[in-house]
N, C-alpha and C positions, 0 to 999 in steps of 0.2 A: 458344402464341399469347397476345396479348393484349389481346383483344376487352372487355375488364373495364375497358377503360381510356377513360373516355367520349372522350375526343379522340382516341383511337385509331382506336376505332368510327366515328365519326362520321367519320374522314378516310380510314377503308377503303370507306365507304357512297359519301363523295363519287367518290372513285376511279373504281367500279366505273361512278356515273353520271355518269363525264367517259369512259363508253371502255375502262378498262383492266382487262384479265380478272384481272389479280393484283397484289398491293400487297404490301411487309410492310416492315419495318425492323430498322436493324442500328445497333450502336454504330461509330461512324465509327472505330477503331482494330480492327476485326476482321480486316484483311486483311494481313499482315504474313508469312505463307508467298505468299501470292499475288504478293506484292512480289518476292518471292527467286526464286520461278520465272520472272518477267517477265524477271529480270535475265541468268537463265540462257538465256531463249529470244535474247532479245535477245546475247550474248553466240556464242551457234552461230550468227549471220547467219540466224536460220529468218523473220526479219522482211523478207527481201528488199529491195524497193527504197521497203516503207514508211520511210521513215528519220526520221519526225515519230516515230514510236513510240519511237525512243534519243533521241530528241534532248529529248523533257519525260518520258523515263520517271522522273527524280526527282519529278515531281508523281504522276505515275501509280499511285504505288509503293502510297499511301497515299491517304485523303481530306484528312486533316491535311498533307498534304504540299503540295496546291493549294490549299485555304482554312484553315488552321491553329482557324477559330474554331468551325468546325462539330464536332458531338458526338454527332448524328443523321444515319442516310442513311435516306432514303424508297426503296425499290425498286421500279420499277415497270415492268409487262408488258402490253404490248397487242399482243392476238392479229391475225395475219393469217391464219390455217388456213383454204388452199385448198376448192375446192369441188372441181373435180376432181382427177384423181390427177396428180401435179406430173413423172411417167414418161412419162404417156401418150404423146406426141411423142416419145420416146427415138430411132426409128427411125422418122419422117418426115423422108423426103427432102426436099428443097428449102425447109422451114421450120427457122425458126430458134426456138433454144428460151430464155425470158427467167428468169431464176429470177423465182418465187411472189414475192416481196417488191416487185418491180420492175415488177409490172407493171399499179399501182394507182398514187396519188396519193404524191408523196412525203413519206415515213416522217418527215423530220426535220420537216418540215411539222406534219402532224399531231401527231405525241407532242411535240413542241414545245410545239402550240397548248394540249393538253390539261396539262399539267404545267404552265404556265405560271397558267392556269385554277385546278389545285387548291393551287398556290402561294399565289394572292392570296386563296383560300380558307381556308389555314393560318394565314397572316397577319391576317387578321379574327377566325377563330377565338382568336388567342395574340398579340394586342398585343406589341410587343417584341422579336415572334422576327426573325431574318435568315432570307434562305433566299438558294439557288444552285440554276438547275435546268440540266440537263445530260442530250444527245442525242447521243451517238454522235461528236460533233465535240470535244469535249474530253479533256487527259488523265487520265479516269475510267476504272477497271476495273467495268463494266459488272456483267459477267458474275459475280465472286470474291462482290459486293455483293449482287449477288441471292439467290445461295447462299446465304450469312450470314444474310439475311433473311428465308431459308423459300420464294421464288418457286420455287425447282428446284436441283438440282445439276447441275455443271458433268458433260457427259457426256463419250462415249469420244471423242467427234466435237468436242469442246472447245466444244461450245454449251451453252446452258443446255437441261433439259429438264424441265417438269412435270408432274405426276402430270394433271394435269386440263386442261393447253392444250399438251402437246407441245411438242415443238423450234418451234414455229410464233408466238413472242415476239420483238416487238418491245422492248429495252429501255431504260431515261430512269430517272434518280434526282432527287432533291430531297437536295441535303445545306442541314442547318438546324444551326442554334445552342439547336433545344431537346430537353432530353435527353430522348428518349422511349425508353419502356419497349421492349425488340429482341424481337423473335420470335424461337423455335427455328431454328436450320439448317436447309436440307434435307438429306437424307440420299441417299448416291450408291444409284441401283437399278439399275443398268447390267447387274449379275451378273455372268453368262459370258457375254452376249451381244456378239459382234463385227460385226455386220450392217453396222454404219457405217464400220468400219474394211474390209469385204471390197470392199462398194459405191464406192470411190472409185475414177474408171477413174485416175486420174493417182500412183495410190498416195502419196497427201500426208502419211500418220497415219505416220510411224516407230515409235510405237508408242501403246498407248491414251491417252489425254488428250493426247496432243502433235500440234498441228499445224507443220509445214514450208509454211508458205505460198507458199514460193517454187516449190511443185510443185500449189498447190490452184488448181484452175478458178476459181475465183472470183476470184481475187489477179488471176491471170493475162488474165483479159477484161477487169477492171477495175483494177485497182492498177499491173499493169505499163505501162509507155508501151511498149517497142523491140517488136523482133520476139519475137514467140512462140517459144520453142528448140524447135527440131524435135520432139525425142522428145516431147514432151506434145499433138503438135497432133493424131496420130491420137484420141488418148483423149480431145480435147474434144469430137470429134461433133459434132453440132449449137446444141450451145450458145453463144449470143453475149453472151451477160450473166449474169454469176454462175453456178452449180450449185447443185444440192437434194439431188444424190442422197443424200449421208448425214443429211442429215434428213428424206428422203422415207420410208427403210426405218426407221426407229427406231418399233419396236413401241408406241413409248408414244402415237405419233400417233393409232395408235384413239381417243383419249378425246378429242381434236382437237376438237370439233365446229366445221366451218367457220361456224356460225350464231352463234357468240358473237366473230366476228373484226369489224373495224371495218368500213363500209360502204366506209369514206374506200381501202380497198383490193382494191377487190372489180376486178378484169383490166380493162383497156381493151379493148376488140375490137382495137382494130390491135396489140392486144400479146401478145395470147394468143397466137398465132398467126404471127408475121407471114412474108411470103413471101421469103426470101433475095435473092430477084429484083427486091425491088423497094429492098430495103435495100440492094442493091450499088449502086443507082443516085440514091443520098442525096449530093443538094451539102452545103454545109455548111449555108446555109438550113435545105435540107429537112431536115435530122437536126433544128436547132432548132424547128421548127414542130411534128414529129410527137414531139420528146418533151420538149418544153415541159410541167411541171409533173411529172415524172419525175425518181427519182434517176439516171435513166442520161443525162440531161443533161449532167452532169459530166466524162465520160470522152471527149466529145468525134468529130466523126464521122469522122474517121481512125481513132480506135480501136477504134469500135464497125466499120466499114467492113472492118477488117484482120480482127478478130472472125468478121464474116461469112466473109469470104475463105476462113477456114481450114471454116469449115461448110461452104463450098460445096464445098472439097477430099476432105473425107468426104462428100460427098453421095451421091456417084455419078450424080446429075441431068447429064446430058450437056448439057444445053440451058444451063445455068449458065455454058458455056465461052465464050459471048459476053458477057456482062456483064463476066466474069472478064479477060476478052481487054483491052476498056476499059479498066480499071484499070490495066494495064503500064503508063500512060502519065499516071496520077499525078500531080499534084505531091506529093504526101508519100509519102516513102523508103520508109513500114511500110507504106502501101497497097502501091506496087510490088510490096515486097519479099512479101509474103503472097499478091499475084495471083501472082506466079510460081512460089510451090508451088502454089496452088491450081488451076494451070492443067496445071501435071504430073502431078497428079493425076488431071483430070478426060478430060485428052487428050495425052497425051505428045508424038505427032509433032507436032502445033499445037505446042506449048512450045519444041520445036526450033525449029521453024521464024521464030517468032518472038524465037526467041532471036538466032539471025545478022541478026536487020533492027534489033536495038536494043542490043550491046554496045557497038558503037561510037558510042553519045552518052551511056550510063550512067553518071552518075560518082559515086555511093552506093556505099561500100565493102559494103555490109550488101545490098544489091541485089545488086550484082555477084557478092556469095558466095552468092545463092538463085541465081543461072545457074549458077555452077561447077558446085553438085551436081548440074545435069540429066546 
């Protein structure tokens, strides 16, 4: 560490009182295996339909590769660690289940606001310097950066995790033009433990540190637009936005303590929780109003709609089959096409029977293949 270093000090003190449970830095040329694995994931298609990820991974590769003047990166982490257990709902029927991150204030917002804060803080401190700060929307390898920097190492589940805030890190860099002194690495503690790799119901991890994202819940609620491919819909369950499981069971989350995460993310009541029942019945208004100020704003309420669709289909909530029923009749294709497995699911003869009152005006090739298979 290098805490001996009064600017160092002084910008890890400020950090800590902008919010952020861990800080450290790296020389802006550390990451250059990280770059060759990106190449290789990217190269197996495991990036699915993210295609901004090929398309600026030459900036991604490196820090020097997007701002060439920088020679310091700042790494930094702010906690959102749950209050309750992020399973608990595993097996509540008719609720849909939000990943932990999503269901507070949004993330870009806040670590935006704060990096932004101990930026013009660094800048006063150090006359001269440049800085760049950077959330999650640029091509920065977040994660390779952190590592280098001593916040955690990249775990089996390809998240970061730390000794003392768990997988439960938010994280934002500051790359600068002045050369500071880098922290230690952190060092991988993973072991033999494969907890995160067992825990994935959509088997996404081909093997440890590698994610296939084109088979991870999270991708799939939120990244993909079309229809959901079949085989993955049983194993989404209830979930409408994102997954936790493999950061829920990572033993290191004991040291978690939910009292040092931001307030800016502490659950909304309508999200903790919310009743599938009432989500199937979201115009697109209503999607905008109830998750105004949300990152699941983004994905829009067709997707989030289609989302439910498939939790309603695992539900087993028979009473579900009338919302579900409404939806056949859609304007958008991926609602449809999701109420009609969700309806075969939940009531097979209903699904017949409304299947011969609506072929003959269906003309969604992706619809029409959800009737086939009843």
């Amino acid at each position: 560490m290098n805490e001996h270093n009064p600017l160092t000090a002084r910008l890890k003190a400020k950090a800590a009182e902008l919010g952020f449970a861990a800080c450290g830095i790296a020389h802006a040329d550390v990451s250059p295996r990280a770059g060759e694995r990106l190449h290789q994931w990217l190269a197996q298609g495991m990036h699915g339909d993210m295609l901004w990820m090929a398309e600026r991974a030459g900036q991604r590769e490196s820090p020097a590769a997007l701002w060439p003047a920088v020679r310091s990166v700042i790494a930094l982490g702010m906690s959102y660690a749950p209050a309750a257990d992020p399973l608990a709902l595993a097996d509540a029927g008719g609720i849909g289940r939000i990943s932990v991150y999503a269901q507070g204030g949004d993330y870009h917002d806040v670590v935006k606001r704060a990096l932004k804060a101990l930026a013009r803080w660094l800048i006063a401190e150090a006359p001269g310097a440049d800085v760049k700060v950077f959330v999650d929307t640029a091509p920065v390898m977040e994660k390779p950066l952190a590592e280098a920097a001593g916040l955690g190492w990249q775990g089996k589940h390809t998240n970061i995790v730390s000794r003392d805030a768990g997988s439960w890190l938010f994280l934002g860099a500051i790359y600068t033009t002045l050369d500071l002194e880098a922290d230690a690495g952190a060092r991988d503690a993973c072991g033999s433990c494969d907890a995160c790799q067992r825990a994935c119901p959509t088997d996404a991890f081909p093997a440890p540190y590698r994610l296939d994202a084109r088979r991870c819940i999270s991708y799939l609620t939120i990244e993909h637009a079309g229809p959901i491919p079949h085989e993955f819909r049983p194993g989404i369950g209830n979930r409408i936005y994102g997954c936790d499981d493999c950061l829920a069971v990572c033993p290191w989350n004991k040291f978690a303590a939910s009292a040092a995460a931001n307030r800016a993310f502490l659950p909304r009541a309508e999200l903790a929780a919310p009743a599938l029942a009432d989500l199937l019945a979201l115009s697109d208004a209503d999607f905008r109003s109830v998750f105004a100020g949300s990152p699941i704003k983004r994905i829009g309420r067709d997707r989030m709609v289609r989302n439910c669709l498939i939790a309603a289909g695992n539900s087993g909530v028979a009473a579900l089959a009338d919302p579900v029923t409404r939806l056949l009749d859609d304007p958008s294709p991926v609602v449809r096409g999701a109420a009609v497995w969700a309806l075969a699911r939940l009531n097979a003869e209903r699904a017949r029977a409304e299947k011969a009152a609506r072929l003959s005006f269906e003309t969604d090739a992706g619809v029409l293949e959800e009737w086939a298979v009843l």
